[in-house]
C-alpha positions in Angstrom: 40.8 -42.8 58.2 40.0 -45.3 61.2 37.5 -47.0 58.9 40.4 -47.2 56.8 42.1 -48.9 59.1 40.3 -51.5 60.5 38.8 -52.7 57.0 42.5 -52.5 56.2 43.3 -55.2 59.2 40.3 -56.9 59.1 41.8 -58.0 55.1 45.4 -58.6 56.0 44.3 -60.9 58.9 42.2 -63.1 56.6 44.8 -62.9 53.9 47.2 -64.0 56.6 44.9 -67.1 58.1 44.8 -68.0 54.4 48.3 -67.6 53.5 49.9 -68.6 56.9 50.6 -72.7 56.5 51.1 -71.9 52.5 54.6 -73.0 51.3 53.6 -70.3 48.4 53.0 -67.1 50.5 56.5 -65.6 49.7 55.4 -65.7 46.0 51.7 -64.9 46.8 53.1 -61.4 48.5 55.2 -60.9 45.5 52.5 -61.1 42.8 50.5 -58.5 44.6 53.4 -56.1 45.1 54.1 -56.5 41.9 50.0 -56.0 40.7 50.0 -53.1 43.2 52.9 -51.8 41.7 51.7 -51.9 38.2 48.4 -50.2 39.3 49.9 -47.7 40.7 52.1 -46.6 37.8 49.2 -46.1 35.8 47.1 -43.3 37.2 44.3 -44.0 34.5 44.0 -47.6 36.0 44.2 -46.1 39.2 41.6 -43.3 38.8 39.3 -46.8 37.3 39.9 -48.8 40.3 38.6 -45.5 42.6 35.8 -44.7 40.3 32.2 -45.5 40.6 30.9 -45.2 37.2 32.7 -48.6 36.5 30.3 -51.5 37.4 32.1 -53.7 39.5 32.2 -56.3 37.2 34.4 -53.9 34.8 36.8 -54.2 37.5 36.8 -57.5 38.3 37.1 -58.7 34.7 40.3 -56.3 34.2 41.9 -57.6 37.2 41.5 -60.9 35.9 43.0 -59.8 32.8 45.7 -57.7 34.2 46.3 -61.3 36.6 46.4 -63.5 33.6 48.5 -61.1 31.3 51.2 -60.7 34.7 51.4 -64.4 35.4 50.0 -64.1 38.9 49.7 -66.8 41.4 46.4 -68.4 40.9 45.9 -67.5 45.1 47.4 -63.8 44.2 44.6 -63.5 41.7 42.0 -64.8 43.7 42.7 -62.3 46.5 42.7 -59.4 44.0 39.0 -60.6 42.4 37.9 -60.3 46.2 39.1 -57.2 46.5 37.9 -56.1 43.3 34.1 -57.1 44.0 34.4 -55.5 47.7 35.2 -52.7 46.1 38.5 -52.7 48.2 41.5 -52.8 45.4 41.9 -49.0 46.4 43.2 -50.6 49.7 45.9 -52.8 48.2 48.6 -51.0 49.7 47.7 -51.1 53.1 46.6 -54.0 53.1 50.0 -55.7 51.9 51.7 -53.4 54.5 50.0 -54.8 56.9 50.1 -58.2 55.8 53.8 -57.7 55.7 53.9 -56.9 59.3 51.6 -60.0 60.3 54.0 -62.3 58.1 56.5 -60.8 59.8 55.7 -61.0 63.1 54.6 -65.1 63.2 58.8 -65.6 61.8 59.4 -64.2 64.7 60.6 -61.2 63.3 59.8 -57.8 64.7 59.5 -55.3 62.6 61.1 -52.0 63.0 60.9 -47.9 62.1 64.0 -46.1 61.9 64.0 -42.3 61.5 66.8 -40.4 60.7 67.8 -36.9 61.3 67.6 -34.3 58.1 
């Protein structure tokens, strides 16, 4: 789960240099919520994304589709090809949580957990 972690920072901080001085990164975030979201509601797409007997290119080419058919940001769709042909789309959620945080944090906003009593 560490691994997890640091590949999972590692991604959000280079989506964040990337995004940081866009005017579009509101919209970028969206798209891949809203790709991440999509995913997720299909466990067969899912279960592809996680799978190895899918060559890599499989993947990349549906993400591409998915991207196009979704109307994704053309910076949203390049981030998800990356992440397809690392292998990392898996990762997506984290990764966006993270980023959240990082976009977050240079607004000067600090994020915060609130727990409440059952």
């Amino acid at each position: 789960m560490a691994t997890l972690g640091k590949v999972t920072n590692r991604y959000a901080k280079a989506f964040f240099e990337g995004l940081r001085e866009s005017k579009d990164s509101a919209r970028v975030l969206e798209d891949l919520e809203a790709f991440r979201a999509a995913a997720s509601a299909h466990k067969e797409l899912t279960a592809l994304f996680a799978s190895p007997g899918f060559a890599e290119v499989q993947k990349t080419q549906i993400v591409s589709d998915l991207a196009e058919k979704m109307k994704l940001s053309a910076a949203a769709t390049r981030i998800l090809v990356g992440l397809s042909r690392m292998e990392r789309l898996t990762a997506l959620g984290p990764i966006l949580a993270r980023l959240r945080v990082l976009l977050l944090e240079s607004q000067g906003v600090q994020p915060i957990h609130v727990r409440t009593a059952e």
